[in-house]
C-alpha positions as CSV (number, residue, x, y, z in Angstrom):
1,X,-214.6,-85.4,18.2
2,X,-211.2,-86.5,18.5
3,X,-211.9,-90.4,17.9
4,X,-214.0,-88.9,14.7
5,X,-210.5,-86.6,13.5
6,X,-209.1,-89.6,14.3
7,X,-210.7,-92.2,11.9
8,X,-211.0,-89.5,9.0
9,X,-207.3,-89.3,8.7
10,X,-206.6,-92.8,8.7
11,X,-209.7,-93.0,6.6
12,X,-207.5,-90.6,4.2
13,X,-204.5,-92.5,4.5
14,X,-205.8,-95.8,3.7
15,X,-207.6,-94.1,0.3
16,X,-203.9,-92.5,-0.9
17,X,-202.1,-95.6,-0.2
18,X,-205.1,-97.8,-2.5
19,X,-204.0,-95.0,-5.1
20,X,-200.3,-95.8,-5.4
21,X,-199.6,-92.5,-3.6
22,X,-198.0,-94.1,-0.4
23,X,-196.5,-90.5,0.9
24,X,-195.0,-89.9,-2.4
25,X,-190.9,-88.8,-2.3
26,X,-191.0,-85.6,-0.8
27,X,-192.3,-86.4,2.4
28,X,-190.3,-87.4,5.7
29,X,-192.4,-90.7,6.6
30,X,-191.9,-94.2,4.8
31,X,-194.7,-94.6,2.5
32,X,-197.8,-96.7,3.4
33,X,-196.5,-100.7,1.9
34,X,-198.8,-101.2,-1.1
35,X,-198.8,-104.6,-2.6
36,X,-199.3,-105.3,-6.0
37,X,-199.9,-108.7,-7.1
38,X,-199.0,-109.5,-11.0
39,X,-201.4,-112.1,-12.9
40,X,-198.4,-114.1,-14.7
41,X,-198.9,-118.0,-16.6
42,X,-197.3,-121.2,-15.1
43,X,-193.4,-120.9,-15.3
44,X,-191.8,-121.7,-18.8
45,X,-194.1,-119.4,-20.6
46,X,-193.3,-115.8,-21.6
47,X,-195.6,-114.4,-19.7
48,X,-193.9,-115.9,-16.7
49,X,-190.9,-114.0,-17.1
50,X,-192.2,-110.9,-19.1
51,X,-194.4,-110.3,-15.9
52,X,-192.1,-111.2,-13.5
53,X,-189.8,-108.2,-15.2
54,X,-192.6,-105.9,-15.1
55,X,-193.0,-107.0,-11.0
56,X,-189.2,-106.0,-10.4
57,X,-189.5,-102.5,-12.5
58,X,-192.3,-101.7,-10.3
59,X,-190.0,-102.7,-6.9
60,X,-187.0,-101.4,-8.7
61,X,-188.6,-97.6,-8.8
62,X,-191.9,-97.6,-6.9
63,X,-190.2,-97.0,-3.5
64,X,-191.3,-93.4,-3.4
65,X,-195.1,-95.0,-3.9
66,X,-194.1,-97.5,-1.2
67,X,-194.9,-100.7,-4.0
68,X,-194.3,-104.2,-3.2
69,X,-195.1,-105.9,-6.4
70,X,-195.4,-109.8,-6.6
71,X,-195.6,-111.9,-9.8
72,X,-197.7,-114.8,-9.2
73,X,-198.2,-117.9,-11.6
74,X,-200.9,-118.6,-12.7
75,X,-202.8,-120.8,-15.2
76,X,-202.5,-118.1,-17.6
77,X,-205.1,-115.2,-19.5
78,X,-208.9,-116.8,-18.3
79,X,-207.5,-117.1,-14.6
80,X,-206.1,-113.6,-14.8
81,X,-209.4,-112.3,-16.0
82,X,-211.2,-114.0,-13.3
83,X,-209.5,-113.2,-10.8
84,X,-208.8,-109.1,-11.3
85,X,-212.9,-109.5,-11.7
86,X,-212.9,-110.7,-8.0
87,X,-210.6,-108.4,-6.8
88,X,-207.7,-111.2,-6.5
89,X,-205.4,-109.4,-8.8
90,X,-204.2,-105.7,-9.2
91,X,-202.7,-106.1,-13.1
92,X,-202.2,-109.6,-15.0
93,X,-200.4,-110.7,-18.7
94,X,-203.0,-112.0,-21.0
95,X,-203.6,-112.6,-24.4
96,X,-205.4,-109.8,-26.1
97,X,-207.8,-112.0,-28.1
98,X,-208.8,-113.8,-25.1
99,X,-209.2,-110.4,-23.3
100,X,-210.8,-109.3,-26.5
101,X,-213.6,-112.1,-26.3
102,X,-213.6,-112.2,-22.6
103,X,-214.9,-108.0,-22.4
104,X,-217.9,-108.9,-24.9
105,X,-218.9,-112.2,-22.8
106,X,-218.3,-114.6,-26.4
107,X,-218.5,-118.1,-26.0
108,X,-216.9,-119.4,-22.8
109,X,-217.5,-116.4,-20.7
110,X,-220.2,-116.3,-18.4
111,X,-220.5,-112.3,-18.7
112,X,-218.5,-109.5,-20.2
113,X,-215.6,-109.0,-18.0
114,X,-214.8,-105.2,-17.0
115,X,-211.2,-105.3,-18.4
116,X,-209.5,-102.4,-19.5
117,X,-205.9,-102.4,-21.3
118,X,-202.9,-100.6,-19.8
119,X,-200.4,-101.2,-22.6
120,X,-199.8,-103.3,-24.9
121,X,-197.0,-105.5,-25.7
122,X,-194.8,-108.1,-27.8
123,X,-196.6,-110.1,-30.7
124,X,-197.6,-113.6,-30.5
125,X,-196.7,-114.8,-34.1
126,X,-197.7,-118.2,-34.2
127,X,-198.1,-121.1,-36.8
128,X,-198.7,-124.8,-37.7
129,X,-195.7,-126.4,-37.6
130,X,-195.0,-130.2,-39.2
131,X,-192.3,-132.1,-40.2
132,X,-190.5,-131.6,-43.5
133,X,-192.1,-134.4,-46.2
134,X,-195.0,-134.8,-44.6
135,X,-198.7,-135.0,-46.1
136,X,-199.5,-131.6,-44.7
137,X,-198.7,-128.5,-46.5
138,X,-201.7,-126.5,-45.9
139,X,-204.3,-125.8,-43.4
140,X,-206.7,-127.7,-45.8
141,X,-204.6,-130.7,-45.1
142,X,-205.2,-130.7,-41.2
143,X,-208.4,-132.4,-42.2
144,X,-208.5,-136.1,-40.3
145,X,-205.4,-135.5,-39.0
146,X,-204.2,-135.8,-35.2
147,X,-203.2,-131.8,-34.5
148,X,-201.8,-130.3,-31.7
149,X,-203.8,-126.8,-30.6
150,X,-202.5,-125.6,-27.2
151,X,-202.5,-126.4,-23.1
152,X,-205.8,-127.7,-22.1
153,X,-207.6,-124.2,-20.7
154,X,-205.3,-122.2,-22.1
155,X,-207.6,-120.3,-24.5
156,X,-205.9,-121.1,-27.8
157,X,-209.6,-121.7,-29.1
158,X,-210.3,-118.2,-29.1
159,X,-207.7,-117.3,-31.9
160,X,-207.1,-120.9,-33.2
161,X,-211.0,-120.9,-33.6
162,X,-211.4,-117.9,-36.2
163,X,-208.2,-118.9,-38.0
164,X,-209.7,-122.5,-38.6
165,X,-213.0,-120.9,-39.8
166,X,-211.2,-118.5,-42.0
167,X,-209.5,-121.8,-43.8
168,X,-213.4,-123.7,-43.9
169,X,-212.0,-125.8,-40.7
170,X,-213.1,-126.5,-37.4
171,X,-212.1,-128.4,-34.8
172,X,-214.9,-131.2,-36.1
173,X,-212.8,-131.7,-38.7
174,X,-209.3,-133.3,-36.8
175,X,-208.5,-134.8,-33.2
176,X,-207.2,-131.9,-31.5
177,X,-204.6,-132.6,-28.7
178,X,-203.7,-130.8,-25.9
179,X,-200.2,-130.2,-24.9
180,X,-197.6,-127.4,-23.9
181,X,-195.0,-126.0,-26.3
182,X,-192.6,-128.2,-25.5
183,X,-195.0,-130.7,-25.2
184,X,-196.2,-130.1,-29.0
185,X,-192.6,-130.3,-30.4
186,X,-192.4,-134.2,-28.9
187,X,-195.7,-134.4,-30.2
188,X,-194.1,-134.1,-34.1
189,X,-190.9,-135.5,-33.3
190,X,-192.3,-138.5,-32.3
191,X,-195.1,-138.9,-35.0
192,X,-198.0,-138.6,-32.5
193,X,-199.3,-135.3,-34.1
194,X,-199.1,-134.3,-38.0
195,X,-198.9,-130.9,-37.1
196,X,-198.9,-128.6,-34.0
197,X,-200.0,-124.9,-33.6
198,X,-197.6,-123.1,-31.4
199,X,-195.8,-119.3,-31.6
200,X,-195.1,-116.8,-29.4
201,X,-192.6,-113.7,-29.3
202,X,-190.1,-114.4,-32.2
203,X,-187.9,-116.3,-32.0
204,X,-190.0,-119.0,-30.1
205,X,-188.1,-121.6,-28.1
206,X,-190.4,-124.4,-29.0
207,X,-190.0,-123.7,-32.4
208,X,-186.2,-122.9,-32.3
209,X,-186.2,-126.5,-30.6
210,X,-188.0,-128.2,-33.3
211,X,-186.2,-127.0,-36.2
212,X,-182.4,-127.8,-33.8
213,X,-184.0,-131.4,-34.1
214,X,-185.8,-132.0,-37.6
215,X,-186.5,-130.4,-40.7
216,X,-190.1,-128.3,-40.3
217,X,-192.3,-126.7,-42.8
218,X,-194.2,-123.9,-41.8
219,X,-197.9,-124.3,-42.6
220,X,-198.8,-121.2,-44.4
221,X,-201.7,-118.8,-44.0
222,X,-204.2,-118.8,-46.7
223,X,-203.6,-114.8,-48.2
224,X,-207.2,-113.9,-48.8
225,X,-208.0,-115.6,-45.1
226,X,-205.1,-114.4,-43.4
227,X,-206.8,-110.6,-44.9
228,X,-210.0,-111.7,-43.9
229,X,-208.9,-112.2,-40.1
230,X,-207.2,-108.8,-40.0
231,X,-210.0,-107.3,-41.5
232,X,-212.5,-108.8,-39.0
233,X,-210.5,-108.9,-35.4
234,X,-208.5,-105.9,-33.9
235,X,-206.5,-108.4,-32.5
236,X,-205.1,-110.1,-35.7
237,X,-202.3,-108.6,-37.8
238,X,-199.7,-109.7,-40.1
239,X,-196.6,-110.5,-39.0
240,X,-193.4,-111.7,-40.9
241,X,-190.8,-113.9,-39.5
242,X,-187.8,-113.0,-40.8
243,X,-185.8,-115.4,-43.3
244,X,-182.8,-117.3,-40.8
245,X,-184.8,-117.2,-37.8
246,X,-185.0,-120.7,-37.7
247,X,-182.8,-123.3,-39.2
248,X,-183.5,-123.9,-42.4
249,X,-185.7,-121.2,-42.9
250,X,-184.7,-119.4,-46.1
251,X,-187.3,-117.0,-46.5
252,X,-189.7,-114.9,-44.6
253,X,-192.9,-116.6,-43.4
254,X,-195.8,-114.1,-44.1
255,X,-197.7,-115.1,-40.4
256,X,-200.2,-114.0,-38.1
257,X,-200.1,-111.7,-34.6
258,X,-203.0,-113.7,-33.0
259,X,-202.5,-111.8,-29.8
260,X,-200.1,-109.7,-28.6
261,X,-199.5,-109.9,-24.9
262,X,-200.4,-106.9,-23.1
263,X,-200.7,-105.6,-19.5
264,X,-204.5,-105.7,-18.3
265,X,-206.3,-104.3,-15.2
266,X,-210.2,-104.1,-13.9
267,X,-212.0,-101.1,-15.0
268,X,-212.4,-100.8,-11.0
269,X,-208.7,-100.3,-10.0
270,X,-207.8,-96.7,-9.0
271,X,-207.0,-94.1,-12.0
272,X,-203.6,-92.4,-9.9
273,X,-202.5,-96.0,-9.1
274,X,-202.8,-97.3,-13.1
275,X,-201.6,-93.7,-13.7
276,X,-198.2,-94.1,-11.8
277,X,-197.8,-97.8,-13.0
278,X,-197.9,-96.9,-16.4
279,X,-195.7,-93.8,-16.0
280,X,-193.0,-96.0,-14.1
281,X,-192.9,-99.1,-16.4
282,X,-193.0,-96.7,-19.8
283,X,-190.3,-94.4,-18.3
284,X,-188.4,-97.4,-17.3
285,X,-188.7,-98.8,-19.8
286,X,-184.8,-100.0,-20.7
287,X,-185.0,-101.6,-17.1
288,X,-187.5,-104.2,-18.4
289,X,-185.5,-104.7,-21.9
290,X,-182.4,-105.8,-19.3
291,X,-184.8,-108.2,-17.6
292,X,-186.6,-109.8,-21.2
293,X,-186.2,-108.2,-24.4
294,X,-190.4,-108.1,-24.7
295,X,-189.4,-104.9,-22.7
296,X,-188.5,-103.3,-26.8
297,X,-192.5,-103.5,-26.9
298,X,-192.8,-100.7,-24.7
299,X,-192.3,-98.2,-27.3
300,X,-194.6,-95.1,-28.8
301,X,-195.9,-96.9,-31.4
302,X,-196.7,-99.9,-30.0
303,X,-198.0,-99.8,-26.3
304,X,-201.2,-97.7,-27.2
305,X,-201.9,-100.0,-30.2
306,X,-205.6,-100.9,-29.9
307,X,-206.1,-105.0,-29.7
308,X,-209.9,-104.3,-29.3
309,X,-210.0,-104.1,-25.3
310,X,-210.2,-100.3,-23.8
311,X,-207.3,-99.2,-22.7
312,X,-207.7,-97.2,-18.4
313,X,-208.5,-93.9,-17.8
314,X,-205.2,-93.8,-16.2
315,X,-203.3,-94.9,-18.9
316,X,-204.9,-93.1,-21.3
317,X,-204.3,-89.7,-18.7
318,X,-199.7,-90.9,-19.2
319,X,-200.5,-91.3,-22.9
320,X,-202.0,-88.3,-23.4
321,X,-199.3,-86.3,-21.3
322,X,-196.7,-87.6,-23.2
323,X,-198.2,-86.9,-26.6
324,X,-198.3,-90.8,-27.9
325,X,-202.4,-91.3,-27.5
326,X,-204.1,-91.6,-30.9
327,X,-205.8,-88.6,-31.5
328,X,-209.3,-89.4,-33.2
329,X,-210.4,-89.2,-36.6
330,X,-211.6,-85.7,-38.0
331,X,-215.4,-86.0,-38.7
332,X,-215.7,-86.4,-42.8
């Protein structure tokens, strides 16, 4: 009987410690160690960093929940997703029309992946950048041309992809190359690439680098196309870049959201534990804007915004407490 007594309370312990409760504040003994491990990109990337601030929140205030959060690199968004399926990862950054695609099992995805959102974050405005004078001034004009479109496994294809077919294009119709951000701005400078497809939370480095070394035009959006995509994806939305964000820049560039970051977990991670990590990062939420000013995303009207991948019980249970989740349409 004793051996039995025994196992059920470490049975019990081991089950509050998987739920973030780790002894909680009040109690005399140090809480159970819990570690977390935080899905991230390679280093360089926003997601490096934005994660990596989310990673030191959680150490930064999780002591009573005894959290040991680690942000790992990774290959980015279709790594992430793979691996919090397998059980790898407890929360990951990804690209919420990757997610978006990856929960439905599109093209690519071997099955629909049990993701579920647990807020979301900064925009990813992105763009077709080429150099001032040259023969491409629309999306039209990409046509036989040598064009940048992302890393290699990155997943750009699954917003690059719609936003070509909304302009008649596919990839068919150029020779796409594959290169970083940094990567894509040599690509221009040195006349390997007419244009380049590249964004991110504004400004963008890459693009605050390739206007610092050459005139750019901005490729624009088609207006009826650019409607079309927000019409047809959750995870598209128009987004302006402010006139003088770049040099030589005079006025606002009517863009695209193609994805805003957000904070993802599988549908199988405990509801207390996404519970109490989406209490502690929204209520600390001015720690992560001292770490990376993505933190300002973390705001009530943008981290329940709906990108087209559920959001957790758990986070929806914070939401709701706090008054922010979207309360649903009266039946007409």
């Amino acid at each position: 009987m004793r051996r039995n007594g025994l196992l059920a309370v470490a049975l019990a312990c081991a089950l509050a410690a998987s739920c973030g409760g780790g002894g909680g504040e009040g109690g005399d003994a140090a809480p159970e160690r819990v570690f977390l491990s935080m899905g991230t990109a390679p280093p360089g990337g926003a997601f490096f960093v934005v994660g990596s601030a989310l990673a030191e929140v959680l150490n930064e205030f999780g002591a009573g929940f005894g959290w040991n959060a680690t942000a790992e690199a990774t290959s980015g968004s279709q790594e992430n997703i793979r691996r919090l399926d397998g059980g790898e990862l407890d929360f990951a950054m990804s690209n919420a029309a990757i997610t978006y695609f990856a929960v439905r099992g599109g093209d690519g995805w071997e099955k629909a992946y049990p993701m579920r959102t647990v807020m979301t974050l900064a925009p990813n405005v992105a763009l077709f950048i080429t150099p001032e004078g040259s023969e491409v001034e629309t999306i039209e004009d990409l046509r036989g041309e040598r064009v940048g479109v992302g890393p290699a496994g990155a997943g750009f294809e699954y917003f690059v992809g719609p936003l070509l077919g909304a302009h008649g294009l596919t990839y068919d119709d150029f020779s796409p190359l594959n290169a970083t951000q940094s990567g894509a701005v040599d690509l221009i400078a040195d006349g390997s690439a007419a244009a380049v497809f590249v964004g991110g939370a504004v400004p963008t480095a890459s693009i605050t680098q390739a206007s610092a070394s050459q005139d750019i035009h901005f490729i624009p959006f088609d207006e009826d196309a650019r409607q079309r995509l927000v019409d047809e994806y959750l995870f598209f939305r128009p987004a302006t870049i402010p006139a003088g964000t770049y040099r030589g820049q005079d006025e606002p560039f009517e863009g695209l959201d193609v994805g805003s970051m957000h904070l993802i977990t599988s549908a199988a991670v405990s509801e207390d534990l996404v519970y109490n990590v989406t209490k502690t990062l929204y209520e600390q939420r001015e720690s992560v804007v001292e770490k990376h000013a993505a933190g300002r995303a973390i705001n009530p009207g943008n981290v329940v915004r709906d990108t087209g991948t559920e959001f957790h019980p758990g986070a929806i249970r914070f939401y709701r407490e706090i008054g922010i989740w979207p309360q649903p349409e009266p039946a007409q």
